[in-house]
Z-matrix of the N, CA and C atoms (Angstrom, degrees):
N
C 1 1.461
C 2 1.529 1 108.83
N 3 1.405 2 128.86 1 132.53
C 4 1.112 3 139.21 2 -168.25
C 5 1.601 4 103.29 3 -76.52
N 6 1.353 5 122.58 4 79.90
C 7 1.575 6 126.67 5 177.21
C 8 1.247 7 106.43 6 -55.11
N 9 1.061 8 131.72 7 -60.64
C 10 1.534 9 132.76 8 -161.79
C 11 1.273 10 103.23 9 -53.07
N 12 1.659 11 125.18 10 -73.45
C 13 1.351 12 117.43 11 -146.62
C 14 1.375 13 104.87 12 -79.82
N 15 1.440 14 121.98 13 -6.25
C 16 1.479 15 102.16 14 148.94
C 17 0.910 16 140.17 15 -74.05
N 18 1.325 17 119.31 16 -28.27
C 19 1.865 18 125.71 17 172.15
C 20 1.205 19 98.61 18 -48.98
N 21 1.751 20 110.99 19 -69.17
C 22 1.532 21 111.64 20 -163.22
C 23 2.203 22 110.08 21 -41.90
N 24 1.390 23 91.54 22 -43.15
C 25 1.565 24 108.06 23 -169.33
C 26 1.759 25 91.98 24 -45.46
N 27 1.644 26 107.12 25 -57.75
C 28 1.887 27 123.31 26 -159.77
C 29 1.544 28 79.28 27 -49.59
N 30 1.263 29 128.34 28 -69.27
C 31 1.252 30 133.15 29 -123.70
C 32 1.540 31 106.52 30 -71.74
N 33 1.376 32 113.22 31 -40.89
C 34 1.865 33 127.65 32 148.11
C 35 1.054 34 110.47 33 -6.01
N 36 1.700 35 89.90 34 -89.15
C 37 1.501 36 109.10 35 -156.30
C 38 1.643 37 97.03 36 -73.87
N 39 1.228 38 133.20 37 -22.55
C 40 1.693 39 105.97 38 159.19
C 41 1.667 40 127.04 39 -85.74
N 42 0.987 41 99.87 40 14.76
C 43 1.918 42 111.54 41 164.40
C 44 1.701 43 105.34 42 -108.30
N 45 1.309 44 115.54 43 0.48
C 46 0.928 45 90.71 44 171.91
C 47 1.762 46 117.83 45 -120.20
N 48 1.673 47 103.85 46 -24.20
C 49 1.082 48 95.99 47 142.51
C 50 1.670 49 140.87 48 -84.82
N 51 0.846 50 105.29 49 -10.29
C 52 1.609 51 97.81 50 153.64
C 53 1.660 52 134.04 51 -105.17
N 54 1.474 53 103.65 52 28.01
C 55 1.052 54 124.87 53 148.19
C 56 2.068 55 115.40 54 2.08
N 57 1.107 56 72.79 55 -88.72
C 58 1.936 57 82.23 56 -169.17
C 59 1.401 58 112.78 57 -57.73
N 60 1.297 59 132.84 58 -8.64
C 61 1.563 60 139.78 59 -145.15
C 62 1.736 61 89.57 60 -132.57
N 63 0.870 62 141.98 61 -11.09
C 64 1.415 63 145.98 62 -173.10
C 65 1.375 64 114.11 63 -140.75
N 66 1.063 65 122.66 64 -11.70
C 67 1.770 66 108.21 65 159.54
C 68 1.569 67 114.90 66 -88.27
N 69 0.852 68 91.53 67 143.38
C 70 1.871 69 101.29 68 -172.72
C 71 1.817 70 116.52 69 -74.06
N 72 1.439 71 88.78 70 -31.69
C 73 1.533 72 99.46 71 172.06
C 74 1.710 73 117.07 72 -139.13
N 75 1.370 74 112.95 73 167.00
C 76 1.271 75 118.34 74 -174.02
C 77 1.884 76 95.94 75 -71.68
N 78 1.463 77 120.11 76 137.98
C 79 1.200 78 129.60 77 168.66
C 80 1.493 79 123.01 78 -64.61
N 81 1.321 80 103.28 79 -18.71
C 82 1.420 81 111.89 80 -177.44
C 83 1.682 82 126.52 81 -118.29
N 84 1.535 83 94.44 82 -2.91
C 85 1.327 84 104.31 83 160.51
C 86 1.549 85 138.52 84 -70.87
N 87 1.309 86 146.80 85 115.41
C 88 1.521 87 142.39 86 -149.09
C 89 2.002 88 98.76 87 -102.47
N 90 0.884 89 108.97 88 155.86
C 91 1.558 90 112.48 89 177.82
C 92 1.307 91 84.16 90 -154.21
N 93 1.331 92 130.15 91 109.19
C 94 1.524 93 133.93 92 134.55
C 95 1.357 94 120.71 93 -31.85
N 96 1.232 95 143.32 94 -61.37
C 97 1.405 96 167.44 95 -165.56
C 98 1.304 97 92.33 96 -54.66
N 99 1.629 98 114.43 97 -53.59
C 100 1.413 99 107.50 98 -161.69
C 101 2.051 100 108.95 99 -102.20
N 102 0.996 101 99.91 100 35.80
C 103 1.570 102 105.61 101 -173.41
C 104 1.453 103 124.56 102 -71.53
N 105 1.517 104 120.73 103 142.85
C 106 1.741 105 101.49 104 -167.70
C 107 1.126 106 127.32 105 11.57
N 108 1.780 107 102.68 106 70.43
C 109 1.578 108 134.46 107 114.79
C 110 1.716 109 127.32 108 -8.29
N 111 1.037 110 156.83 109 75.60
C 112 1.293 111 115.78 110 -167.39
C 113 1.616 112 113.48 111 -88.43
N 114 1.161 113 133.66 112 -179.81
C 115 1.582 114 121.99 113 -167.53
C 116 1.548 115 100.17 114 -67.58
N 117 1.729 116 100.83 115 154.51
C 118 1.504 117 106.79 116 144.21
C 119 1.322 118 128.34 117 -9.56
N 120 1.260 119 113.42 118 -70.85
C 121 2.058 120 111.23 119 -173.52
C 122 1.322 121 98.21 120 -75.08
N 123 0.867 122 140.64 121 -11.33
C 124 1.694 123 124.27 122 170.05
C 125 1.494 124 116.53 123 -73.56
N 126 1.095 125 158.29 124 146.06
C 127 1.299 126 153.11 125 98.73
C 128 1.763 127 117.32 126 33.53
N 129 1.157 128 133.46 127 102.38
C 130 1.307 129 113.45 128 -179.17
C 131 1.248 130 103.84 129 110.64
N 132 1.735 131 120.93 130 -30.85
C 133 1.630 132 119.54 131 -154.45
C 134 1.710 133 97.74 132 -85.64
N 135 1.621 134 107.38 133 165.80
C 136 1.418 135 75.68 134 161.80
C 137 1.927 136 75.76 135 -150.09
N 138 1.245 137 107.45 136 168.26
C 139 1.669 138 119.15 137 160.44
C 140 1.286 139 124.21 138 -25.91
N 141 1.271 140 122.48 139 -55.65
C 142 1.368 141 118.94 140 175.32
C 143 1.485 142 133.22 141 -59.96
N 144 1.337 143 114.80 142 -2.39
C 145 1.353 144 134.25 143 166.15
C 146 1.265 145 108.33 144 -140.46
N 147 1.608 146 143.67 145 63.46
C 148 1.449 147 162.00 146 -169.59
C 149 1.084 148 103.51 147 -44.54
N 150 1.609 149 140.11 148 -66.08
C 151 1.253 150 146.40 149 167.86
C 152 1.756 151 121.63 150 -76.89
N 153 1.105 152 101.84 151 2.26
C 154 1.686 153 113.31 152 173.81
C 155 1.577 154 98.76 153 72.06
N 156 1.252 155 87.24 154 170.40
C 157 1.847 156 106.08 155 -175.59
C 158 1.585 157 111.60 156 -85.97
N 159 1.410 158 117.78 157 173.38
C 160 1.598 159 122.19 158 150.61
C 161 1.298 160 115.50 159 -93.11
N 162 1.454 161 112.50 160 -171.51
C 163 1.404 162 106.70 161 -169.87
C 164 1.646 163 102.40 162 -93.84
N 165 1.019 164 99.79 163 44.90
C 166 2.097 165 121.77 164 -172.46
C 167 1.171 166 85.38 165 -126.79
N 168 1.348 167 148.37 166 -75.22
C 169 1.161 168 138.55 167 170.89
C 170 1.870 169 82.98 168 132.91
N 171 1.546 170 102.65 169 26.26
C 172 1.651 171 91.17 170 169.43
C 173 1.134 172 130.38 171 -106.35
N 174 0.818 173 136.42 172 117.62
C 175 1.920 174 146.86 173 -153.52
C 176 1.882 175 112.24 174 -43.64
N 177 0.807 176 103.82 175 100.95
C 178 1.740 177 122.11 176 -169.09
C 179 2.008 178 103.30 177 -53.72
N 180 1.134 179 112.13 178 -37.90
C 181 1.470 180 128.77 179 -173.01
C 182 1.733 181 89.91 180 -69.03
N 183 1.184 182 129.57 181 -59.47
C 184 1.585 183 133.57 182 -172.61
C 185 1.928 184 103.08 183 -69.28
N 186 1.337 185 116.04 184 -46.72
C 187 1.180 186 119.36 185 175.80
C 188 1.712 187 108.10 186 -39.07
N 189 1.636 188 100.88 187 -77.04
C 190 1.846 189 95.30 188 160.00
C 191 0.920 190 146.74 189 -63.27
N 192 1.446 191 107.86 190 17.44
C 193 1.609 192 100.26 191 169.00
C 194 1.651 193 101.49 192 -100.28
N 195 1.397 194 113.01 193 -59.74
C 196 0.999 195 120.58 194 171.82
C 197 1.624 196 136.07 195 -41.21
N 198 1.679 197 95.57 196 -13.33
C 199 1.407 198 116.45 197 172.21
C 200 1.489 199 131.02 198 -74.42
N 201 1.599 200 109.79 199 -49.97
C 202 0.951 201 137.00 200 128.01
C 203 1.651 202 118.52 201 8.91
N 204 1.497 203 99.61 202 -81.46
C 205 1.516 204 106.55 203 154.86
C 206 1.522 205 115.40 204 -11.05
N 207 1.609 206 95.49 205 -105.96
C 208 1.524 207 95.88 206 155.43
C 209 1.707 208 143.70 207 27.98
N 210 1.560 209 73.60 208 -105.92
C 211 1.712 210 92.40 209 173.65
C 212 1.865 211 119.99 210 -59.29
N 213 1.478 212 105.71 211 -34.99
C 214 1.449 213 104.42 212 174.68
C 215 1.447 214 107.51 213 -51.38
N 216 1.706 215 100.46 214 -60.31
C 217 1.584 216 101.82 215 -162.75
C 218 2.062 217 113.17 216 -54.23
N 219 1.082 218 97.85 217 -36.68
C 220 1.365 219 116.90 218 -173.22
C 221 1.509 220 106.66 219 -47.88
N 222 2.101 221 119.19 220 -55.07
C 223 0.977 222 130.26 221 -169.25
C 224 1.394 223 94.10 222 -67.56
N 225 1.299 224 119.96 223 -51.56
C 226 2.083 225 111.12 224 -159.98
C 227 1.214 226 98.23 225 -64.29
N 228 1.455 227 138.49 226 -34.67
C 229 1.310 228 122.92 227 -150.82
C 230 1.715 229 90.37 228 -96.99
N 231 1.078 230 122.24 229 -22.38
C 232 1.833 231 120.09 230 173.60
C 233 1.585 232 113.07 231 -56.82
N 234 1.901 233 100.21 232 -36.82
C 235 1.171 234 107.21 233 -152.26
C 236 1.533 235 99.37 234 -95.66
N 237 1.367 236 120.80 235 -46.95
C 238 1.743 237 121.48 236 163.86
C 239 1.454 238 114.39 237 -50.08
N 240 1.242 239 123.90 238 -63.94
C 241 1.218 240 112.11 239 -178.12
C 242 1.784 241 131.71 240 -61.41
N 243 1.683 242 113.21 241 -7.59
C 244 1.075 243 140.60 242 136.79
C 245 1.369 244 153.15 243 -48.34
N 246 1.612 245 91.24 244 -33.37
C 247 1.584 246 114.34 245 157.79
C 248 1.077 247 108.25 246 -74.38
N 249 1.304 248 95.78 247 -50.86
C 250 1.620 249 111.99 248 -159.53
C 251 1.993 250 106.59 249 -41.25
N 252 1.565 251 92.03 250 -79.06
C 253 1.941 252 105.64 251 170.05
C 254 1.756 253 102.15 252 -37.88
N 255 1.384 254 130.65 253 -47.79
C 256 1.154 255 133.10 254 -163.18
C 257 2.065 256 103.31 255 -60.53
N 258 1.191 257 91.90 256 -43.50
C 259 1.295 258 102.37 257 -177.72
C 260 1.829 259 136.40 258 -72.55
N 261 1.973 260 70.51 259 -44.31
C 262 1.654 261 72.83 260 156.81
C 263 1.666 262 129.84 261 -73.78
N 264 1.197 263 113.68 262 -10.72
C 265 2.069 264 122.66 263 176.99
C 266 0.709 265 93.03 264 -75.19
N 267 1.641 266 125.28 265 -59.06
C 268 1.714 267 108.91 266 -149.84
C 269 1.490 268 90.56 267 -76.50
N 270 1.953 269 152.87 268 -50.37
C 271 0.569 270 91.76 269 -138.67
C 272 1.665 271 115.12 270 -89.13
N 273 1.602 272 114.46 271 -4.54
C 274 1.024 273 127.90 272 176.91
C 275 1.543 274 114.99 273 -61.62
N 276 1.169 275 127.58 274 -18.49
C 277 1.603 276 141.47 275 162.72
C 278 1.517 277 92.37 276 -71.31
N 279 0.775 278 123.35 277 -62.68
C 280 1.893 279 125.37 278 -162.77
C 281 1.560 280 105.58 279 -59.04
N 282 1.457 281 95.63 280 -41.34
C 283 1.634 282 90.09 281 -171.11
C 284 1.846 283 129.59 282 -80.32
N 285 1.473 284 88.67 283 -23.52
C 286 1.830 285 97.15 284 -178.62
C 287 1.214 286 104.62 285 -124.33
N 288 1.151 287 139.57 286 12.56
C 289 1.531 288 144.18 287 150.19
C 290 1.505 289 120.25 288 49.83
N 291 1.575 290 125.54 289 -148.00
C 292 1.011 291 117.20 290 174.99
C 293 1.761 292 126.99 291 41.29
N 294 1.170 293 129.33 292 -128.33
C 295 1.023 294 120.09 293 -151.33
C 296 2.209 295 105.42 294 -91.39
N 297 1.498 296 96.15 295 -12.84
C 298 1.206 297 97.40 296 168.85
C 299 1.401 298 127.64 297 -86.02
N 300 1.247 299 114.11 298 -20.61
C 301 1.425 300 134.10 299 176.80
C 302 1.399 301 119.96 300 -64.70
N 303 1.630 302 91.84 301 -36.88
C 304 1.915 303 118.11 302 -173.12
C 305 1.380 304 90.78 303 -105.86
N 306 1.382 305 144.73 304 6.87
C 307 1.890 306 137.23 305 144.87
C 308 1.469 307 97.13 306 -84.41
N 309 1.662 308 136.49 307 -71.48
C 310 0.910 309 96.50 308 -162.16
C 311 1.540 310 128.39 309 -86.84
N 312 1.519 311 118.77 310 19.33
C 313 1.635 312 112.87 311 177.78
C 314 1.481 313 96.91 312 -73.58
N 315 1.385 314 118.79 313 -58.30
C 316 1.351 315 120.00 314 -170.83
C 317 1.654 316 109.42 315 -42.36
N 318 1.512 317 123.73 316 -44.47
C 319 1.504 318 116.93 317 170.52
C 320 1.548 319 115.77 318 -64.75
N 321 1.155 320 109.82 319 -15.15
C 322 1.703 321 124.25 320 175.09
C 323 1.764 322 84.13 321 -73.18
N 324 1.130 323 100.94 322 -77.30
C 325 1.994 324 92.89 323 -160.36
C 326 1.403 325 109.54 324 -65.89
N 327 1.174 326 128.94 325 25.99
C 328 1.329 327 136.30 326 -172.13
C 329 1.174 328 111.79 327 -123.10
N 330 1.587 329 115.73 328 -5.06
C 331 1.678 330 120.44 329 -176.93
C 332 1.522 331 77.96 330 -131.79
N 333 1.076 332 151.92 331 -22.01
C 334 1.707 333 141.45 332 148.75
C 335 1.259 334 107.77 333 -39.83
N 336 1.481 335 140.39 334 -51.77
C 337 1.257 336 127.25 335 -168.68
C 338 1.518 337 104.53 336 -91.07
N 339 1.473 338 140.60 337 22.10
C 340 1.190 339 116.62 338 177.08
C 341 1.849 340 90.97 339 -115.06
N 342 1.168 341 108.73 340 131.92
C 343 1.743 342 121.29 341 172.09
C 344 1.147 343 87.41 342 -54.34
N 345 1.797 344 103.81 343 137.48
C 346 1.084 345 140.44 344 -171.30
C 347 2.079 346 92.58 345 -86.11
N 348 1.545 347 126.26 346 -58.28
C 349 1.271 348 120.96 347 176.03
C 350 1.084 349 94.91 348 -50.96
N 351 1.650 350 146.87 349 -81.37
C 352 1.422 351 126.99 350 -131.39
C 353 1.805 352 95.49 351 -64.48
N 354 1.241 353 120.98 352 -27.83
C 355 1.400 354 118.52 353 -176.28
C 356 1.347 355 117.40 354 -60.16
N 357 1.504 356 129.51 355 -41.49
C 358 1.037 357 150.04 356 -177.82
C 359 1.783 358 109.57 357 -76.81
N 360 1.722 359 114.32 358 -42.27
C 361 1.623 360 106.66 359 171.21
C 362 1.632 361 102.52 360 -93.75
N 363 1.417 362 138.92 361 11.00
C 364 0.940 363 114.18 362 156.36
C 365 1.909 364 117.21 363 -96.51
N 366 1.482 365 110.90 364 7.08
C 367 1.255 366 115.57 365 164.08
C 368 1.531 367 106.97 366 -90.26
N 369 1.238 368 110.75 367 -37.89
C 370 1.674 369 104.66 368 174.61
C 371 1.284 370 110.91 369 -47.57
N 372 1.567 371 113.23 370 -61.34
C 373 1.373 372 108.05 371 179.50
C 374 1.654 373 135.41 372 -59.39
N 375 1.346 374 118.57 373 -20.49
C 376 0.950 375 127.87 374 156.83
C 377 1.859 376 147.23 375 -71.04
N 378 1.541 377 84.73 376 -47.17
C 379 1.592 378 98.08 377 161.49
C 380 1.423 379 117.90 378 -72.43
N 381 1.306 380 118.34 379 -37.35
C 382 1.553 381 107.07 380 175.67
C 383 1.873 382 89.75 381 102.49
N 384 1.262 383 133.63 382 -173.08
C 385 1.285 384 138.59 383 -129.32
C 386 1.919 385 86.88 384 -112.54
N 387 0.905 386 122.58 385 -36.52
C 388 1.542 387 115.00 386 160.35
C 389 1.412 388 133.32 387 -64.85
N 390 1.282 389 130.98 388 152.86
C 391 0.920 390 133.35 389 -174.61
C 392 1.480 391 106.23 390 -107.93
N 393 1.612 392 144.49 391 104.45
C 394 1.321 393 159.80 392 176.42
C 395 1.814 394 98.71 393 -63.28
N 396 1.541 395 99.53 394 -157.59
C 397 1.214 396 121.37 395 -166.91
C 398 0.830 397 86.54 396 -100.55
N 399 1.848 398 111.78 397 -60.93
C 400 1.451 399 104.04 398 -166.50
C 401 1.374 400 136.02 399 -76.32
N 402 1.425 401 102.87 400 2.78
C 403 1.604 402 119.59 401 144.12
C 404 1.135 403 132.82 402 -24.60
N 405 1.127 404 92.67 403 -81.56
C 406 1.744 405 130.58 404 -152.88
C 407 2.037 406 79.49 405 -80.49
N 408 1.270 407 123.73 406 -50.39
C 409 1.305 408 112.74 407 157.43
C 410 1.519 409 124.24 408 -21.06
N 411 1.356 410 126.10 409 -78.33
C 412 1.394 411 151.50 410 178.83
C 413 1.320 412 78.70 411 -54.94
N 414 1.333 413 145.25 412 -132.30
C 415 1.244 414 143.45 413 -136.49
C 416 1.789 415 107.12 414 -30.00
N 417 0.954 416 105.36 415 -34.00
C 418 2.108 417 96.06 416 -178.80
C 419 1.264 418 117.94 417 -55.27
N 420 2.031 419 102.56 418 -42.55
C 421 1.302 420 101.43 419 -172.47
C 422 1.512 421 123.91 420 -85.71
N 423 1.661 422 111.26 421 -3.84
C 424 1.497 423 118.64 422 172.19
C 425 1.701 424 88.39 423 -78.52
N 426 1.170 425 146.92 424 -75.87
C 427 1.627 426 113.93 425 166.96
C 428 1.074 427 135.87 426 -36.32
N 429 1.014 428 130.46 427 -5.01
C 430 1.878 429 131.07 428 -174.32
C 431 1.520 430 100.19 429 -83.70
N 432 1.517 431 128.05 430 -25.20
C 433 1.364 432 122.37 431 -153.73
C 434 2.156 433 97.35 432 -96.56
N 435 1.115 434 101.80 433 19.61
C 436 1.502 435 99.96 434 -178.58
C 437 1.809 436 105.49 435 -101.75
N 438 0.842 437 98.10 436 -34.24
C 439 1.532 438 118.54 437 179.54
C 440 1.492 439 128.03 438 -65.56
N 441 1.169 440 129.58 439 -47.84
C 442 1.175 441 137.62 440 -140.25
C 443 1.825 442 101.60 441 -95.85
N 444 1.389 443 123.85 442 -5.33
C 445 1.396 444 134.36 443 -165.66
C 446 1.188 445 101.59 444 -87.41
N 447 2.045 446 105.24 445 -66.87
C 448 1.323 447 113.73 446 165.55
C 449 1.527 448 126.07 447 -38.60
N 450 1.205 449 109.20 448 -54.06
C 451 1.673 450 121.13 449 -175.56
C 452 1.709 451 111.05 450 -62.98
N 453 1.154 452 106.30 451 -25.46
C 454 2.105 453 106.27 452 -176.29
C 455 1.489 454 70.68 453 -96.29
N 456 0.991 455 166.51 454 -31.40
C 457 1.719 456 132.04 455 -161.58
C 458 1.364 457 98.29 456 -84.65
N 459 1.438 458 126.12 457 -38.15
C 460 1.537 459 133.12 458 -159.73
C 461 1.465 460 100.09 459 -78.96
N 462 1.871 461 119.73 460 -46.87
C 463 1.283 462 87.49 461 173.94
C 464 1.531 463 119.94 462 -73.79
N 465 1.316 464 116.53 463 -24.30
C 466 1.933 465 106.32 464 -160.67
C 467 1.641 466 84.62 465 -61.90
N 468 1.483 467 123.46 466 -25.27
C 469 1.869 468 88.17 467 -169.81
C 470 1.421 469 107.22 468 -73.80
N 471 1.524 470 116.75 469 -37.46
C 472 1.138 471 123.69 470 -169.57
C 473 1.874 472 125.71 471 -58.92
N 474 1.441 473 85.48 472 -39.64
C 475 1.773 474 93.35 473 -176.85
C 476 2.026 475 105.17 474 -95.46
N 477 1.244 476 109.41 475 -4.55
C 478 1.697 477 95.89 476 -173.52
C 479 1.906 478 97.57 477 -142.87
N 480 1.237 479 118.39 478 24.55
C 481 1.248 480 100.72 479 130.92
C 482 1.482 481 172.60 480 -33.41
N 483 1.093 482 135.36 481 149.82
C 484 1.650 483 101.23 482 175.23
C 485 1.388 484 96.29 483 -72.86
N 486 1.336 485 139.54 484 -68.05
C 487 1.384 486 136.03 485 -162.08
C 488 2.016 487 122.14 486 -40.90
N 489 1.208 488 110.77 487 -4.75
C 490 0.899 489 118.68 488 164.03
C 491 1.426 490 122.34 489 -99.89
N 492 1.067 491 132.55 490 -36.43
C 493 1.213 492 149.62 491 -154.86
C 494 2.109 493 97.76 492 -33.21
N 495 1.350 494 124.53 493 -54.83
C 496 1.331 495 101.10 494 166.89
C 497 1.561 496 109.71 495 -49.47
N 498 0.658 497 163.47 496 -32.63
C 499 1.461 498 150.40 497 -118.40
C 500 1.868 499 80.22 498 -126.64
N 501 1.107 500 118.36 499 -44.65
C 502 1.678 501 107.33 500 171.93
C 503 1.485 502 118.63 501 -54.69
N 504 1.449 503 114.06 502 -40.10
C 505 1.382 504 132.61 503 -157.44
C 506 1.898 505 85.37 504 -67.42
N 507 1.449 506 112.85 505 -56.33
C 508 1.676 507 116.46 506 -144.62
C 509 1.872 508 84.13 507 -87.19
N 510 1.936 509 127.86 508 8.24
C 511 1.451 510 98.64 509 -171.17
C 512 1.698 511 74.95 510 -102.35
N 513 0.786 512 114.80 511 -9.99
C 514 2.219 513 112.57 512 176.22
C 515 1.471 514 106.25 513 -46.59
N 516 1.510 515 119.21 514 -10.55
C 517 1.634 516 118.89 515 -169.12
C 518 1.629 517 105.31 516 -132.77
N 519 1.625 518 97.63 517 -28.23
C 520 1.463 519 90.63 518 156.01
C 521 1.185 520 138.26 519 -93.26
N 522 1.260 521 115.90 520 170.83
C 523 1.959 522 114.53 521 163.33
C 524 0.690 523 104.28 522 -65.97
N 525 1.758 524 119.28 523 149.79
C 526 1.257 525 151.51 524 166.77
C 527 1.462 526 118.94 525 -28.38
N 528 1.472 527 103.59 526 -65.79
C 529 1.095 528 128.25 527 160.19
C 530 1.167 529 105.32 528 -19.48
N 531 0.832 530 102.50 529 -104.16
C 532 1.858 531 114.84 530 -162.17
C 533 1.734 532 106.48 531 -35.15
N 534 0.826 533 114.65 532 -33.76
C 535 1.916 534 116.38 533 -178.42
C 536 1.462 535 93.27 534 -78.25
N 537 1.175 536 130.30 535 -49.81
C 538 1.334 537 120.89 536 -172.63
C 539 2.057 538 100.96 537 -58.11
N 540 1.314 539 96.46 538 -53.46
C 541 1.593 540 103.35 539 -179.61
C 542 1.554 541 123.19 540 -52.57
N 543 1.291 542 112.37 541 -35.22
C 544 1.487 543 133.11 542 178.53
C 545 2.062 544 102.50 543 -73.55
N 546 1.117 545 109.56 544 -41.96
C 547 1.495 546 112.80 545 -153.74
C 548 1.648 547 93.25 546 -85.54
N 549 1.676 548 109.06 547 -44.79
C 550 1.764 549 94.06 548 -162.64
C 551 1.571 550 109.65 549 -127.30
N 552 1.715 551 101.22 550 35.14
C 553 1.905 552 101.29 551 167.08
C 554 1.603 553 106.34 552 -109.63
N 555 0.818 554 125.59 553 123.54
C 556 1.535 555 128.37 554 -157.00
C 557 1.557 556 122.79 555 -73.51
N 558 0.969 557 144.59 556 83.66
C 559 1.752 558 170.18 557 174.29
C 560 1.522 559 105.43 558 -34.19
N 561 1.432 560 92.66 559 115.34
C 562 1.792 561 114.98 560 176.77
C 563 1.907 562 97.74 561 -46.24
């Protein structure tokens, strides 16, 4: 079991929800007086600013915690809304096959061959130092293209099997929907 990168993972997500209760200072507060700090182990540093200041005079130790923040929210919503598109191809590839299945894999292997960095610094360069909607957009769908292969193989076994075959017969009267919903949401 991979111990480490879960601690590090635990240790995140409890700096970031306890955010306000564990930073020593406000992240957004400036103190001139106290400006480039350098850390504790340096010369000059002292405890009360552990990671030293910026040249804002705002406490670098509170900056990362509160940053943290941030970056969590940034990753889940890259990574859900990533499934999400991922999920909907494969299963809409899985379910009507043939010539739609073989349009969207090819747009699947068509966002496989574009580098994921140049994709990511040509959004840097474009968006500018914030991260938008339509950001956080663009980054979901460079995750969405991992998904959608697995998911059209899982449903075609699942919905056109022999072992299903009643369950084909009774979706001839139902919506789509619902067979797709019945076959690949996963049952307590």
């Amino acid at each position: 079991m991979p111990w480490i990168p879960i601690c590090i993972i635990a240790i995140m997500v409890s700096m970031a929800l306890f955010a306000p209760l564990l930073a020593p200072y406000s992240p957004i507060d400036q103190t001139l007086r106290d400006k480039l700090i350098p850390p504790f182990w340096v010369d000059g540093g002292g405890i009360d600013h552990v990671l030293g200041t910026d040249a804002f005079g705002r406490d670098m130790l509170s900056r990362l915690i509160y940053g943290a923040r941030v970056s969590l929210i940034v990753a889940a919503l890259a990574l859900t809304a990533g499934g999400g598109i991922g999920l909907l191809i494969g299963i809409v590839a899985g379910y009507f096959g043939g010539a739609v299945d073989n349009g969207l894999m090819r747009l699947v292997d068509a966002a496989f061959t574009f580098p994921a960095i140049l994709f990511a610094l040509l959004l840097a360069v474009t968006m500018g130092q914030g991260l938008s909607t339509f950001g956080r957009m663009c980054v979901s769908m460079m995750r969405a293209e991992e998904h959608p292969r697995t998911l059209a193989s899982a449903t075609k076994s699942r919905c056109f099997n022999d072992s299903t075959s009643p369950r084909i017969t009774r979706a001839k009267l139902a919506h789509s929907n619902r067979l797709i919903a019945r076959t690949n949401v996963p049952r307590p």
